[in-house]
PATOR-649916 format. One record per atom (N, C-alpha, C, CB): residue number from 0; residue in one letter; atom name; x, y, z. Coordinates in nm, 3 decimals. Glycine has a CB too. Layout:
% PATOR-649916
(NUM A CA (X Y Z));
...
END
This chain:
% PATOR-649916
(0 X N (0.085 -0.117 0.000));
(0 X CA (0.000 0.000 0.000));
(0 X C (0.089 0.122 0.000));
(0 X CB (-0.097 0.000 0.122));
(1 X N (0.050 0.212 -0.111));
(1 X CA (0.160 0.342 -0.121));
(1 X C (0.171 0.398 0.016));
(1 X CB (0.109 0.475 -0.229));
(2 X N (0.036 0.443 0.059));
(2 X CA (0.051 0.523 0.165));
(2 X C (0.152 0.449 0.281));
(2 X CB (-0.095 0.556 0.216));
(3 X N (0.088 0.351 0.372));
(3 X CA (0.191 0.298 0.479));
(3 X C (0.345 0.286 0.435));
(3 X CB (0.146 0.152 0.524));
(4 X N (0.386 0.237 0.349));
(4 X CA (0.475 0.228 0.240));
(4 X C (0.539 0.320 0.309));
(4 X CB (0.435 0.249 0.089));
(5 X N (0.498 0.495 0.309));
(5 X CA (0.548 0.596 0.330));
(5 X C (0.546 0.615 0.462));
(5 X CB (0.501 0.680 0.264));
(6 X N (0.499 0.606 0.520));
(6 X CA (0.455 0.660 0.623));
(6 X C (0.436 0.597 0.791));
(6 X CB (0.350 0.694 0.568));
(7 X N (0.479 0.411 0.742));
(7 X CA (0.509 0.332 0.846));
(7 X C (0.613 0.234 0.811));
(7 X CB (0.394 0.269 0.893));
(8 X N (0.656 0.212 0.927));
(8 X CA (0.768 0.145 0.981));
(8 X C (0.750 0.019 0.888));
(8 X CB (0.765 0.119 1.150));
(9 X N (0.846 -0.059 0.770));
(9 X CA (0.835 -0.243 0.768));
(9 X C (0.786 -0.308 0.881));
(9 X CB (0.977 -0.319 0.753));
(10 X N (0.723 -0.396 0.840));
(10 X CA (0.671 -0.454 0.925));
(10 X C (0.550 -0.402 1.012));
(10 X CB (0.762 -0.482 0.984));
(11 X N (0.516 -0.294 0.956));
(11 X CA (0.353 -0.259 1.066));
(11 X C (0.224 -0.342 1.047));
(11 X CB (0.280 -0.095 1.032));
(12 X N (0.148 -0.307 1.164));
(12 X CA (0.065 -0.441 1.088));
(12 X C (-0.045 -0.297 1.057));
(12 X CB (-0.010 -0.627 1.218));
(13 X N (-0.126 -0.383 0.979));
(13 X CA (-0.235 -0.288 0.909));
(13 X C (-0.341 -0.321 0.909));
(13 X CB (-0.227 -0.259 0.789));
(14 X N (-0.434 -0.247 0.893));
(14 X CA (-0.590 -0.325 0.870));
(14 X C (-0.704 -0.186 0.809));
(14 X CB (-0.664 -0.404 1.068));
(15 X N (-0.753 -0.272 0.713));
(15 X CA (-0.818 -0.101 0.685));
(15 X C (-0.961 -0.103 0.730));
(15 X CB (-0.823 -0.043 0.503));
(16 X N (-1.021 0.024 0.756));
(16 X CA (-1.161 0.028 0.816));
(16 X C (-1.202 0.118 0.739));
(16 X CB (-1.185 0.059 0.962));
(17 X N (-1.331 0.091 0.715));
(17 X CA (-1.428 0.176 0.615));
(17 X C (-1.472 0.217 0.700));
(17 X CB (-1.525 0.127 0.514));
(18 X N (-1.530 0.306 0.764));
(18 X CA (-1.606 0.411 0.888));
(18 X C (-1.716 0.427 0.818));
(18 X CB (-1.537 0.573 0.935));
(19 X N (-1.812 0.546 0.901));
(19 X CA (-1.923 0.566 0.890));
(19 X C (-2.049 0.513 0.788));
(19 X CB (-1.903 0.664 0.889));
(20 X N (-1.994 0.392 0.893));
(20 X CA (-2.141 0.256 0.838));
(20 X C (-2.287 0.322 0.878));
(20 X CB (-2.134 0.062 0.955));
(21 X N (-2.323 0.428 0.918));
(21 X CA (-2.414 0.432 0.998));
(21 X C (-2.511 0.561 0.916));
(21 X CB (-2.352 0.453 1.154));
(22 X N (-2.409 0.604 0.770));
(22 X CA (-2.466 0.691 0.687));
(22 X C (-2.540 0.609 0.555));
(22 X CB (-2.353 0.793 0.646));
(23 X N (-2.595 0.668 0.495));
(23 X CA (-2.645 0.580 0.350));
(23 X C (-2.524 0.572 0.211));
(23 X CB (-2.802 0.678 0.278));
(24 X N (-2.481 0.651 0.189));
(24 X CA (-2.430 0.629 0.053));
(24 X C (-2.272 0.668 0.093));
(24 X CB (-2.512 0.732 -0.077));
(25 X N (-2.222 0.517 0.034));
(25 X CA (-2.036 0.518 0.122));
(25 X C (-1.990 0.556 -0.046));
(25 X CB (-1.935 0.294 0.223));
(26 X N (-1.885 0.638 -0.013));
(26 X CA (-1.795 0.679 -0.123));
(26 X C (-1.718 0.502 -0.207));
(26 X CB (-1.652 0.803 -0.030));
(27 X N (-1.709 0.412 -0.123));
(27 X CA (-1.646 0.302 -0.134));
(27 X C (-1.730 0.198 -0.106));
(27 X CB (-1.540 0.301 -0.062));
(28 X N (-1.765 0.071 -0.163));
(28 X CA (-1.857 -0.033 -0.150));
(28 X C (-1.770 -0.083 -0.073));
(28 X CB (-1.913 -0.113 -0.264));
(29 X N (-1.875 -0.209 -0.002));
(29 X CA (-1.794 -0.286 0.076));
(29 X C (-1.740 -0.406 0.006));
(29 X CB (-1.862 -0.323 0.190));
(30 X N (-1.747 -0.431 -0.121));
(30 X CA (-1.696 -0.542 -0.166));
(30 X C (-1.524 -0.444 -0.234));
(30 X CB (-1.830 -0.635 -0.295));
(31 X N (-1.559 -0.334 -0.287));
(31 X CA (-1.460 -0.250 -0.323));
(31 X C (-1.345 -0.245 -0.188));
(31 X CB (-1.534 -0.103 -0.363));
(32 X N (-1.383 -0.260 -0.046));
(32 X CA (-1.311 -0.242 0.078));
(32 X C (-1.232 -0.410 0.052));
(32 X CB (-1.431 -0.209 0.241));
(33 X N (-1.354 -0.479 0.063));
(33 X CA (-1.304 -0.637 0.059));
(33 X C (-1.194 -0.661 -0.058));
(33 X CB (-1.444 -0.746 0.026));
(34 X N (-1.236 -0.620 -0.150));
(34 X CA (-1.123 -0.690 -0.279));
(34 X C (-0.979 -0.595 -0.236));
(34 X CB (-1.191 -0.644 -0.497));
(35 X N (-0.948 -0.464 -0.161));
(35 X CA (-0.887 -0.419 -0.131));
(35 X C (-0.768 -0.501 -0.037));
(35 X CB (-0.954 -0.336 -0.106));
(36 X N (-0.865 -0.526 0.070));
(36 X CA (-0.795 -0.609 0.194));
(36 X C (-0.719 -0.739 0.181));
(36 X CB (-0.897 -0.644 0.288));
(37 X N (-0.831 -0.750 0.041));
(37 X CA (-0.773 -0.894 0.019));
(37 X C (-0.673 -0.911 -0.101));
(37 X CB (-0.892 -0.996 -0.006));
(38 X N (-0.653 -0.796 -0.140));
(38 X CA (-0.482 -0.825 -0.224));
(38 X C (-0.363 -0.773 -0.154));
(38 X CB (-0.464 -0.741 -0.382));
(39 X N (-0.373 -0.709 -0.028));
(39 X CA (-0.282 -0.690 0.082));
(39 X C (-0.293 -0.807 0.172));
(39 X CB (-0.310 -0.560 0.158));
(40 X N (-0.423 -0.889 0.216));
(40 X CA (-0.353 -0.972 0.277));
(40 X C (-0.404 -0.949 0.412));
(40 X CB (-0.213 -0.957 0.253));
(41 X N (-0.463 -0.802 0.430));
(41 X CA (-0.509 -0.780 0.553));
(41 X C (-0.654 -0.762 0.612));
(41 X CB (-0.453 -0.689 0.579));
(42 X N (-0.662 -0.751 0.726));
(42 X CA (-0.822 -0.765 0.775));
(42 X C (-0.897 -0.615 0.723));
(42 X CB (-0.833 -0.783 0.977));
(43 X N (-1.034 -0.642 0.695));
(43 X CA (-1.089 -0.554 0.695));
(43 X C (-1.232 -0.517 0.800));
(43 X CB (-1.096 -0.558 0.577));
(44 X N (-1.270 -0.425 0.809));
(44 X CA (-1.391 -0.357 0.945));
(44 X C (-1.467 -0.274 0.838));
(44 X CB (-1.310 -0.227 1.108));
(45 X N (-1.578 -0.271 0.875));
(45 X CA (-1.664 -0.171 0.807));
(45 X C (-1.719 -0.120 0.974));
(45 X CB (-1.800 -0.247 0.671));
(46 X N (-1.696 0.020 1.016));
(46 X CA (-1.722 0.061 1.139));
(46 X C (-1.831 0.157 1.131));
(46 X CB (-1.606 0.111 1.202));
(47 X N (-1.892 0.221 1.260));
(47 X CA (-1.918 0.332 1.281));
(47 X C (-1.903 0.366 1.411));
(47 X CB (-2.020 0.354 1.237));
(48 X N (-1.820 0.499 1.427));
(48 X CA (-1.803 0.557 1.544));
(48 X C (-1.922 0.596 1.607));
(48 X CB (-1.725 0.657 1.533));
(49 X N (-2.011 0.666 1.552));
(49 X CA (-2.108 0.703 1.589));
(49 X C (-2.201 0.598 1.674));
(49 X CB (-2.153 0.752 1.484));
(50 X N (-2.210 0.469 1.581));
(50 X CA (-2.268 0.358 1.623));
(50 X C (-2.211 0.252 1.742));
(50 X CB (-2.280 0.298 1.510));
(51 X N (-2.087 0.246 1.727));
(51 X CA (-2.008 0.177 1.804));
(51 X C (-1.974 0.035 1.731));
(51 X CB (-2.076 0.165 1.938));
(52 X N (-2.075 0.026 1.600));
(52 X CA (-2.034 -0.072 1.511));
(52 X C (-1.883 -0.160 1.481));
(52 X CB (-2.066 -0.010 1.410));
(53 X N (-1.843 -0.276 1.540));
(53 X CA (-1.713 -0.330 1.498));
(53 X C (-1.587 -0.226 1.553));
(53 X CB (-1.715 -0.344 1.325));
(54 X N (-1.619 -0.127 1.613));
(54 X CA (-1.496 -0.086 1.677));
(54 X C (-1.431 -0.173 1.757));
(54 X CB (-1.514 0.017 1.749));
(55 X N (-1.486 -0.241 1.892));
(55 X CA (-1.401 -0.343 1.963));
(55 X C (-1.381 -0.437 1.891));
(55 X CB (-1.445 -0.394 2.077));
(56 X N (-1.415 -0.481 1.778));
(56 X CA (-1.351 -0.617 1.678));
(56 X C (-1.245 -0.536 1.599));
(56 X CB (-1.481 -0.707 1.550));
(57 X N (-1.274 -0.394 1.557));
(57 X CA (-1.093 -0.408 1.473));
(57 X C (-0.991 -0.370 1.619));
(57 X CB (-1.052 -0.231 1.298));
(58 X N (-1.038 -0.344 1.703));
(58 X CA (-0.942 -0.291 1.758));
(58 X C (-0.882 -0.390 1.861));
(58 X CB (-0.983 -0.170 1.808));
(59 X N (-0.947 -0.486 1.866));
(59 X CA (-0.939 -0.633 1.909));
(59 X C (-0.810 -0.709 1.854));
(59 X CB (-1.070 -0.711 1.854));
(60 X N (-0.822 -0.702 1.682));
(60 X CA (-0.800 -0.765 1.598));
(60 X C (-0.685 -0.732 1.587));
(60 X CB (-0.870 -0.765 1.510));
(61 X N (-0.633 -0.574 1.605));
(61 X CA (-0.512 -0.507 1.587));
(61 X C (-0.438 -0.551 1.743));
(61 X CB (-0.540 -0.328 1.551));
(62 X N (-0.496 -0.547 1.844));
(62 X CA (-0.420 -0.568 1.947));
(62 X C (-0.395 -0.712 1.932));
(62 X CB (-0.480 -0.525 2.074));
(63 X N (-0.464 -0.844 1.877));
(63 X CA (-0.394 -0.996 1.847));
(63 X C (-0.312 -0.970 1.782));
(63 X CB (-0.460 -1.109 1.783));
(64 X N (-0.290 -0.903 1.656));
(64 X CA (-0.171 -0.906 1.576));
(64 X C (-0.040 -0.851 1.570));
(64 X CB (-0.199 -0.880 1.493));
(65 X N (-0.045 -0.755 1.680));
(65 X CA (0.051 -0.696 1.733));
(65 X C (0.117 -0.812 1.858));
(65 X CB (-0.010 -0.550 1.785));
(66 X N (-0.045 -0.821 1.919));
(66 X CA (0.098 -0.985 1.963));
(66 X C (0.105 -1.115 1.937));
(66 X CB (0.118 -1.031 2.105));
(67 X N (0.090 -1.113 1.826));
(67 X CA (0.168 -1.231 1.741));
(67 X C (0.277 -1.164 1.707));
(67 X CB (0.098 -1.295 1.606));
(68 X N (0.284 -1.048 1.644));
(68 X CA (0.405 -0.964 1.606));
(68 X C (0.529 -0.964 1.706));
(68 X CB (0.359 -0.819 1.591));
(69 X N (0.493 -0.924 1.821));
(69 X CA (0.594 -0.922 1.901));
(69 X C (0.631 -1.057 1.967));
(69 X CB (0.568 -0.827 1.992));
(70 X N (0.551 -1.190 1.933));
(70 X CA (0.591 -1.300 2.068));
(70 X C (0.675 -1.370 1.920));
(70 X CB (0.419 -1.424 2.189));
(71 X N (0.648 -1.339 1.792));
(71 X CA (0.732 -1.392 1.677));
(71 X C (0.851 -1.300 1.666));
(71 X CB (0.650 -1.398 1.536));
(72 X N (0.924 -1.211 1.705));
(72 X CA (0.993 -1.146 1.649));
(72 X C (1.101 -1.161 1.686));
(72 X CB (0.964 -1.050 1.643));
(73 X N (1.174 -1.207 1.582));
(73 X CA (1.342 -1.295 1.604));
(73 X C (1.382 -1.255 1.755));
(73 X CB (1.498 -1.225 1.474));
(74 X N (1.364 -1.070 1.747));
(74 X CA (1.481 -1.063 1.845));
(74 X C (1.412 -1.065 1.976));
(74 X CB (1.579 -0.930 1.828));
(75 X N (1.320 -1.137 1.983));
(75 X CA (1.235 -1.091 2.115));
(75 X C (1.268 -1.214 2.228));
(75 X CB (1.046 -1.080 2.077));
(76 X N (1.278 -1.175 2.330));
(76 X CA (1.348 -1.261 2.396));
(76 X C (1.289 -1.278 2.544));
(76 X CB (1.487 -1.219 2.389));
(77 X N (1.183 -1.212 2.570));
(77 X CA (1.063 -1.221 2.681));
(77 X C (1.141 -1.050 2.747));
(77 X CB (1.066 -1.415 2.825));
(78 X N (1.186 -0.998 2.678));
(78 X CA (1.254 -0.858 2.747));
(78 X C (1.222 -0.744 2.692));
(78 X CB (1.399 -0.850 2.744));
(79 X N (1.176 -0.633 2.696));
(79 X CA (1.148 -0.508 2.637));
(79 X C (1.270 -0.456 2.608));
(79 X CB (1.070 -0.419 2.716));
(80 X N (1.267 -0.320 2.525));
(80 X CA (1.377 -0.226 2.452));
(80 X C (1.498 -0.209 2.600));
(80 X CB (1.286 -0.035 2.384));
(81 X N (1.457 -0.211 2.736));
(81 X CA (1.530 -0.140 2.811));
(81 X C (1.610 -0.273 2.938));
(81 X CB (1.417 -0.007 2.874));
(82 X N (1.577 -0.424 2.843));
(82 X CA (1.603 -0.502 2.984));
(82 X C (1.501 -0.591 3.048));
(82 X CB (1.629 -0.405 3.090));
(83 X N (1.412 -0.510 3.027));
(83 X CA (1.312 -0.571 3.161));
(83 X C (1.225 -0.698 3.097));
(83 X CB (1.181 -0.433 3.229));
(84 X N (1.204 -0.741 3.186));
(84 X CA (1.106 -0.896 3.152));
(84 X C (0.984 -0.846 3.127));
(84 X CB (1.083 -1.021 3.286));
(85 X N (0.904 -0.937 3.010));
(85 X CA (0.799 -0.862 3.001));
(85 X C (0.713 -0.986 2.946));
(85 X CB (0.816 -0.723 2.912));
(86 X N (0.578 -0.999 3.005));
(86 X CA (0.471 -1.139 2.997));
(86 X C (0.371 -1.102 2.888));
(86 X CB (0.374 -1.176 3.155));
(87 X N (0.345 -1.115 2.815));
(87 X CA (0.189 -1.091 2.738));
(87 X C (0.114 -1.215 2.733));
(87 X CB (0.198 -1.040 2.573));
(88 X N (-0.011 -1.149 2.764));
(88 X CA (-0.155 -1.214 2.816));
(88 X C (-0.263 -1.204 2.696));
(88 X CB (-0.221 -1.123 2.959));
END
């Protein structure tokens, strides 16, 4: 994806969310969101803030993959950046 590409770190994890599910006419279909997600590879949410729609599922979804990210990552060794021991639950 150009944008992250630019603008995040290798290796970020990503997930895209279509927002304001809770209006009538989306600039973007949801199959247009889906065929998106799915040539990156990543999850997709169709949300609404307003609604509360799928917010705790992407944000769910982003906090599992972040730790898979970190309990896989070569250099990880049960220790944070500074030393210290560190458990994830």
């Amino acid at each position: 994806m150009k944008l992250s590409d630019q603008h995040s770190p290798e290796g970020s994890c990503i997930i895209l969310i279509g927002n304001k599910t809770d209006i009538e006419e989306w600039s973007v279909t949801e199959e247009q969101g889906q065929a998106l997600a799915d040539q990156y590879n990543i999850p997709f949410f169709l949300t609404s803030a307003k609604t509360g729609s799928n917010i705790t599922e992407a944000f769910t979804k982003m906090a599992q993959m972040l730790k898979v990210k970190v309990e896989s990552d070569c250099n990880f060794n049960g220790k944070n950046l500074h030393g210290k021991s560190v458990k994830l639950q």
